[in-house]
Structures are given as structure tokens and as C-alpha cells.
PAZAPA-4460 file (N, C-alpha, C; in steps of 0.05 Angstrom, whole numbers, plus 32768, in hexadecimal, padded with zeros to 4 digits):
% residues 161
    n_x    n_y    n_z   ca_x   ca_y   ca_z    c_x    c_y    c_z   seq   type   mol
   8011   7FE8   8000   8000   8000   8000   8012   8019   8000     1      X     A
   8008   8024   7FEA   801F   8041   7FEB   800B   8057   7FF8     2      X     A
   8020   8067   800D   8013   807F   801A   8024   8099   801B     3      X     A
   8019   80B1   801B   802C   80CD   800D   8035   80D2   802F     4      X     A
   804A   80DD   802F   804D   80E9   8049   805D   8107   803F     5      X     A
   804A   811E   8047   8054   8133   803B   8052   8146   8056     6      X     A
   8061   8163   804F   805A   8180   8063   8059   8192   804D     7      X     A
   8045   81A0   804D   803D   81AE   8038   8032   81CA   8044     8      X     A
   803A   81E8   8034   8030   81FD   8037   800D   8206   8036     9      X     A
   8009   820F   803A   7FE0   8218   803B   7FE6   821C   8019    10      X     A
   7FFC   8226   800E   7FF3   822A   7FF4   8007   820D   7FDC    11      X     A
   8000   81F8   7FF0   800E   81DF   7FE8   8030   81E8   7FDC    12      X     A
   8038   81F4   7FE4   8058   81FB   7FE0   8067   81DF   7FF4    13      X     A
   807A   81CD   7FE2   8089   81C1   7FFF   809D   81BD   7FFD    14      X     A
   80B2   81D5   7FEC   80C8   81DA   7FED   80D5   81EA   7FD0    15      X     A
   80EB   81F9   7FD9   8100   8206   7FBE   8114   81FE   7FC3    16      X     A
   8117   81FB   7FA6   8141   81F7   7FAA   813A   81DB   7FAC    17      X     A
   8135   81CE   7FAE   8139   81AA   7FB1   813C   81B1   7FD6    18      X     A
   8132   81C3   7FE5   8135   81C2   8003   811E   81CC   8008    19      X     A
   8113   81C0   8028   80FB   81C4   8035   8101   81E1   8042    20      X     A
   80E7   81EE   8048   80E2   820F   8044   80DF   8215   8065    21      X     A
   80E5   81F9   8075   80D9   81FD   8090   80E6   81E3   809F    22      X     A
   80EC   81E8   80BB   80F8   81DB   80CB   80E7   81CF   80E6    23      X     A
   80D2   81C0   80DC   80BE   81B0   80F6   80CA   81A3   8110    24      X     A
   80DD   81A5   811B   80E8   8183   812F   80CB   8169   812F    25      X     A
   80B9   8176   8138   80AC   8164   813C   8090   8159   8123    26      X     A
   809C   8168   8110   808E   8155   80F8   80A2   8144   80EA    27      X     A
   80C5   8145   80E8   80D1   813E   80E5   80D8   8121   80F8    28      X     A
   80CE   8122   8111   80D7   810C   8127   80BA   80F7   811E    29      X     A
   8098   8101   8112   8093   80F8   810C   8089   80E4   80F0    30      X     A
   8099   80F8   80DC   80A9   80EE   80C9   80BA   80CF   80CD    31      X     A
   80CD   80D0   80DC   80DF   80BE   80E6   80D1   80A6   80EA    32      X     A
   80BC   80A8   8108   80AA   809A   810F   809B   8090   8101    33      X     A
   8092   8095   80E3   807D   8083   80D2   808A   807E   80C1    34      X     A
   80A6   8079   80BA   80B3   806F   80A7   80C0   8060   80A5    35      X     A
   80CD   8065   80C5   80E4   8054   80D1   80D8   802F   80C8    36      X     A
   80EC   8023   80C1   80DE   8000   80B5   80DA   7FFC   8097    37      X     A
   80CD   801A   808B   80BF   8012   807A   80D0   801B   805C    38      X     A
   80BD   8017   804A   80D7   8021   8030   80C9   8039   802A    39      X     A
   80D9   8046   801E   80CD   806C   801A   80DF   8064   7FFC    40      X     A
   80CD   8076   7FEA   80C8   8076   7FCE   80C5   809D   7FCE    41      X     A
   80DD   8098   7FB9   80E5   80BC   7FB6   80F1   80BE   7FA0    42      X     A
   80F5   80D5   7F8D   8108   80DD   7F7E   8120   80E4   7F82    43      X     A
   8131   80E0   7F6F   814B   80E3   7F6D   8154   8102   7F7D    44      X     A
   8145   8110   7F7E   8147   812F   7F85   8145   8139   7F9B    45      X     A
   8131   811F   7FA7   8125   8123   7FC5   8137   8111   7FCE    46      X     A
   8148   80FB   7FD0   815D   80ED   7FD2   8171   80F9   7FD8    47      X     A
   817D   810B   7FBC   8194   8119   7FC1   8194   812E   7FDD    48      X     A
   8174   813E   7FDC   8173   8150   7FEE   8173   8143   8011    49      X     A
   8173   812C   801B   8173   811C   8029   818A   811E   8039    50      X     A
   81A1   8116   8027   81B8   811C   802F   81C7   8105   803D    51      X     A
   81BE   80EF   803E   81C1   80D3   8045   81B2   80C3   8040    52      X     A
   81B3   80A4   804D   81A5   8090   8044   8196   8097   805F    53      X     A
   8179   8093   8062   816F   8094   8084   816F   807C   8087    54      X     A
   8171   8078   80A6   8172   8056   80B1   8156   8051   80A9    55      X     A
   8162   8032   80AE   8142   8021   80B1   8137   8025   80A3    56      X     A
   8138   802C   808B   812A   8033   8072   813A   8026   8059    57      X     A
   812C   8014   804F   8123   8018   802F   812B   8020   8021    58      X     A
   8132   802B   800E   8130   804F   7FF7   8131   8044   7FE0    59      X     A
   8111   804A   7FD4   8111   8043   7FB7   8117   8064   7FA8    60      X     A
   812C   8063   7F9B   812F   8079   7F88   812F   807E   7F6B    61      X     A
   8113   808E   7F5E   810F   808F   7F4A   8121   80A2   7F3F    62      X     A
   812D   8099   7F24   8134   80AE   7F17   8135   80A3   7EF9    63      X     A
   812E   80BA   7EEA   8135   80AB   7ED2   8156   80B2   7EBE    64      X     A
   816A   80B5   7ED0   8183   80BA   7ECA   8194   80A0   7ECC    65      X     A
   8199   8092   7EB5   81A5   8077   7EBB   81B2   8071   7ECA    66      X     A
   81C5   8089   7ED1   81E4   8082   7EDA   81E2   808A   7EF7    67      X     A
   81CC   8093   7F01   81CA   8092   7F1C   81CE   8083   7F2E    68      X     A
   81EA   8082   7F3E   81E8   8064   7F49   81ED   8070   7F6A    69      X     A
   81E6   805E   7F7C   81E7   805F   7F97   81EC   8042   7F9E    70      X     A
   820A   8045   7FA8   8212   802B   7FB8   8209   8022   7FD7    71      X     A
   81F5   801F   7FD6   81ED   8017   7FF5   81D9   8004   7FF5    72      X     A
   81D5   7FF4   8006   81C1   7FD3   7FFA   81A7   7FE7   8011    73      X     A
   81A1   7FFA   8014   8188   8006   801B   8179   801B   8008    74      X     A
   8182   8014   7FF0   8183   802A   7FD7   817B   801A   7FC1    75      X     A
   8168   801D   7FB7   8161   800C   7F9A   815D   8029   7F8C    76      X     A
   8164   8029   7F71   8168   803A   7F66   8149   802E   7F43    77      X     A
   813A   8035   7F43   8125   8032   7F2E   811D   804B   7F17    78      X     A
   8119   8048   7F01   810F   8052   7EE9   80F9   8055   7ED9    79      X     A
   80E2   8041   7EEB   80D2   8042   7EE0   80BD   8036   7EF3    80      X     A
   809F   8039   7EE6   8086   8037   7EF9   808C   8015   7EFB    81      X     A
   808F   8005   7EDC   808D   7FE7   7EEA   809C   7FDB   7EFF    82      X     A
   80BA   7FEF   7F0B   80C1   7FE6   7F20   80B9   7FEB   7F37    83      X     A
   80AC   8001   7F3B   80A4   8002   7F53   807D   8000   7F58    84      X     A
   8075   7FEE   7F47   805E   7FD8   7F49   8063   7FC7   7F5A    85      X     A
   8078   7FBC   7F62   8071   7FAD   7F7C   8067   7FBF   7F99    86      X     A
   8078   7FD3   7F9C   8070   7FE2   7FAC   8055   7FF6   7FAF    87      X     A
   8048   7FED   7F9B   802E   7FFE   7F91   801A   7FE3   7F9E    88      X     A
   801E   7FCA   7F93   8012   7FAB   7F9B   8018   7FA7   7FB7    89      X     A
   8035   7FBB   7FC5   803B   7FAC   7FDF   801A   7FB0   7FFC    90      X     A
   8021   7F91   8007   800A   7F94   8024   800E   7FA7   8038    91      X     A
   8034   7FB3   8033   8040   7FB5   804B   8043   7FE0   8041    92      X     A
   803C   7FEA   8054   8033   800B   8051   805B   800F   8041    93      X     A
   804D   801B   802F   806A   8029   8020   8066   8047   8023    94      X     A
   8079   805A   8027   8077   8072   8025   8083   8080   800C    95      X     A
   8077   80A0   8005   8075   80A5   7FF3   8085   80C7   7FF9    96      X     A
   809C   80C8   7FFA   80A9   80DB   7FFD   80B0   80F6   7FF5    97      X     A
   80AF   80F7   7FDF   80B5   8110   7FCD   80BD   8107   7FB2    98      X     A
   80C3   811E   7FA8   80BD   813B   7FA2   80A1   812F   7F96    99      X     A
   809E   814D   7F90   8088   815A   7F79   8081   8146   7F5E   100      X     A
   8093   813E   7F51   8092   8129   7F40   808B   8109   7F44   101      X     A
   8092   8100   7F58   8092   80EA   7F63   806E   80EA   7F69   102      X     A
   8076   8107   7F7C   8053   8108   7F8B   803A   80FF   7F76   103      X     A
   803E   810F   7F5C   802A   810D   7F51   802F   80F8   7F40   104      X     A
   8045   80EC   7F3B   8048   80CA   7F26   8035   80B7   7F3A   105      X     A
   8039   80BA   7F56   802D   80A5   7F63   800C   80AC   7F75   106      X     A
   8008   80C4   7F72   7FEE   80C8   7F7D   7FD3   80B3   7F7A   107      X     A
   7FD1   80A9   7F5A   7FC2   8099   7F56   7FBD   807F   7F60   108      X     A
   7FD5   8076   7F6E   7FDB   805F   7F7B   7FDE   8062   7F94   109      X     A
   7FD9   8075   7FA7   7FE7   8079   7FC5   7FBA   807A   7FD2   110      X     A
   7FBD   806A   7FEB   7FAB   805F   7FF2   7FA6   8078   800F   111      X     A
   7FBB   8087   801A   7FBF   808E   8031   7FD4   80A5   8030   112      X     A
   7FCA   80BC   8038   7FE0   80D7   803C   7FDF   80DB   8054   113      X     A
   7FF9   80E6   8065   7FFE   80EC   8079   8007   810D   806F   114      X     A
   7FFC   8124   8077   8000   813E   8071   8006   8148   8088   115      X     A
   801B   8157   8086   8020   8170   80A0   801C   818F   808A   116      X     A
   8000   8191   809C   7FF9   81AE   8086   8003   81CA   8094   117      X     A
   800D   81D5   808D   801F   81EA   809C   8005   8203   8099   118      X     A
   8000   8210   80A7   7FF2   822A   80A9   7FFE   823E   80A1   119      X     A
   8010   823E   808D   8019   8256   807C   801E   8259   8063   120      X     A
   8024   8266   8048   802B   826B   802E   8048   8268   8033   121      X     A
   804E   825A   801A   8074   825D   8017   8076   8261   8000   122      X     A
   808A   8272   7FF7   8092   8279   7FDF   80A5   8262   7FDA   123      X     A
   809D   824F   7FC4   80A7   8239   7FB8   80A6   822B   7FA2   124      X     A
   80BF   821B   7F9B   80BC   8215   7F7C   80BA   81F3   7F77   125      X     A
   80A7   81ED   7F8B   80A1   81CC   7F8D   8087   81C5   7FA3   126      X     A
   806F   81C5   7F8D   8053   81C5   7F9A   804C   81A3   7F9E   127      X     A
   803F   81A2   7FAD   8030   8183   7FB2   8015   8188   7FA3   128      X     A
   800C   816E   7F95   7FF1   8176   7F8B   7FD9   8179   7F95   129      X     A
   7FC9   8186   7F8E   7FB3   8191   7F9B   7FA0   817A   7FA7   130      X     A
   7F97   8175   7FBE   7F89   815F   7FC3   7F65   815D   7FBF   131      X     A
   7F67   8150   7FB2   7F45   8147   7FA3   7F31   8140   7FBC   132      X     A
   7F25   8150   7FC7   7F13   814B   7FD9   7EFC   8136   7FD5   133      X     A
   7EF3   8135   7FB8   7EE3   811B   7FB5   7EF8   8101   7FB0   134      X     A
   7F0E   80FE   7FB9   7F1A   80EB   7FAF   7F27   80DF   7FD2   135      X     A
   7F35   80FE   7FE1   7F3D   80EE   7FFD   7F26   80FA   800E   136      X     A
   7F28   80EF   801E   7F1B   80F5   803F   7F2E   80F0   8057   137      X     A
   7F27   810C   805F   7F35   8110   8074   7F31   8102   808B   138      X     A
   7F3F   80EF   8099   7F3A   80DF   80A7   7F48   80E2   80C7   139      X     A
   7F61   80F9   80CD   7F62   8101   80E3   7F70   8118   80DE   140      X     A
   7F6F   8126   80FA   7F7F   8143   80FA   7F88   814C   8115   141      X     A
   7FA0   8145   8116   7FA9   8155   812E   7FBC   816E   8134   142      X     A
   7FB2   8188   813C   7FC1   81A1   8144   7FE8   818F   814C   143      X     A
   7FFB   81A1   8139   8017   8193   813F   801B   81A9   8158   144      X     A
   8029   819E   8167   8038   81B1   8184   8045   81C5   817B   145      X     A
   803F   81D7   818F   804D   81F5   8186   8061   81EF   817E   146      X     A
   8073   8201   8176   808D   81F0   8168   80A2   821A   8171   147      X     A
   80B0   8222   817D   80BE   8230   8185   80D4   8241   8169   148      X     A
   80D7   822F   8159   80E0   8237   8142   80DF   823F   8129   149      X     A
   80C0   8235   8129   80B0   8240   8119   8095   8252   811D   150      X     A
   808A   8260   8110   8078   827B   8117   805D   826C   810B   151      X     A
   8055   825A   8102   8044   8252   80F7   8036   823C   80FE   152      X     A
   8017   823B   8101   8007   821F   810C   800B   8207   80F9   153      X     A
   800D   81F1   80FD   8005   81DA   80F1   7FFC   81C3   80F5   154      X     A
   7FE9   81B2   80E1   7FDB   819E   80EA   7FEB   8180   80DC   155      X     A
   7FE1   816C   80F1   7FEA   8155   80E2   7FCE   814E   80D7   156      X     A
   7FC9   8141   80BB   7FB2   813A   80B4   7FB8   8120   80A0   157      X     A
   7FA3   8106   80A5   7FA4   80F1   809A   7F8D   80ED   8087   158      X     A
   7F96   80EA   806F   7F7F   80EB   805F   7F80   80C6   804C   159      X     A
   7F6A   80C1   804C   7F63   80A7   8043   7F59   80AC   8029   160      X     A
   7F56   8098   8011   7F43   8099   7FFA   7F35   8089   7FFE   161      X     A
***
């Protein structure tokens, strides 16, 4: 089962520059927490911006640049939709990482979004797609903890199709 796990601006902005526009601790620690085990499915771009392999993870990385190689046996490196059909078929929750390209190659197939919707506009050059209200339902929402570093409210919200 593939599911999106994103943080996104009120005006769906969720990052420039290949870098995130905002520094959560505690959407990031729960980030960690729903991924940690599982395999996360990302672009080559959102990979690079990473900046390591994360533990305990997986990493399916799309790119369609042949010569992209990553030596690490937690790194599968893929080119195309028929390889990552198993993970579209998998029982076991796959996550759905980034970017912008990825987001919307795999929207049609993702069963479950985990959103951290930020209560503010960001000026940015990498939007998440707009979410189809007759298509998900919002299925929980919780106020995230003040956060000291940032000036802005945000919610965690789980949306189902």
C-alpha cells in the first residue's frame, strides 16, 4: 500500500532550491516515527537533498538518468513505473516521499496521506498537488505543538481515499 507523507504550505508550496522552506523538530521526529522499518520511494532530487542514506529505511530512488548510481544495499535505484509496481501491489505501508514529480507520478496509486499542513504561504518553486476533496477524506487532524522556532500554526492531518 503506497501512502504520501508530505508538509506543505496553505498555498501547497513544499519547498525551493531542492530545500525545505521550514524547520519543524517535531514534524520531522514524526516523520522519522512513520517511516522508520519501512521503504520510502522518492526522486533522485529529494534523495540528493537528504544528504544521506536514513537508517532503517529502504530507499527506492527514481530517476530517469542511467548513470545514477548509489553504492549502498539500502538504495535501489529505478527508472521506471514497472519497477516500482511491486511497491504499488505491496500489503506492507510504503511511503511516498518527494518531490513534486514523484508526488504526482504516484498520486493515483497512494491509498493514504499523512500531511503536515503549515498555516502559512511560502514563496516556492516546488508545489504538492492540489488535493481532490471528492476523491480523499479527511480522516484525522491534530493541532502540531507550539514549536518556538517557528512563527506559524500547524496541523497534522490524515487523509484516506
Amino acid at each position: 500500500m503506497l501512502s504520501i507523507i508530505v508538509a506543505k504550505a496553505k498555498n501547497n508550496v513544499i519547498g525551493k532550491d531542492n530545500k525545505l522552506l521550514w524547520h519543524i523538530s517535531d514534524d520531522l521526529k514524526r516523520f522519522k516515527k512513520l517511516t522508520t522499518g519501512h521503504t520510502i520511494i522518492m526522486g533522485r532530487k529529494t534523495f540528493e537533498s537528504l544528504g544521506r542514506v536514513l537508517p532503517n529505511r529502504k530507499h527506492i530512488v527514481f530517476t530517469q538518468n542511467p548513470d545514477f548510481k548509489i553504492n549502498d544495499e539500502n538504495v535501489q535505484i529505478v527508472h521506471s513505473m514497472l519497477e516500482i509496481q511491486e511497491y504499488i501491489e505491496s500489503k506492507e505501508e510504503v511511503f511516498v516521499i518527494g518531490g513534486a514529480m514523484i508526488y504526482n507520478l504516484l498520486m493515483p496509486y497512494v491509498q493514504k496521506m499523512y500531511v503536515t499542513e503549515i498555516d502559512k504561504e511560502f514563496d516556492g518553486d516546488t508545489f504538492f498537488p492540489r488535493i481532490n476533496e471528492e476523491v480523499w477524506k479527511e480522516v484525522e487532524r491534530e493541532k502540531g505543538p507550539e514549536d518556538g522556532e517557528n512563527h506559524f500554526k500547524y496541523e497534522y492531518v490524515i487523509y484516506e481515499r
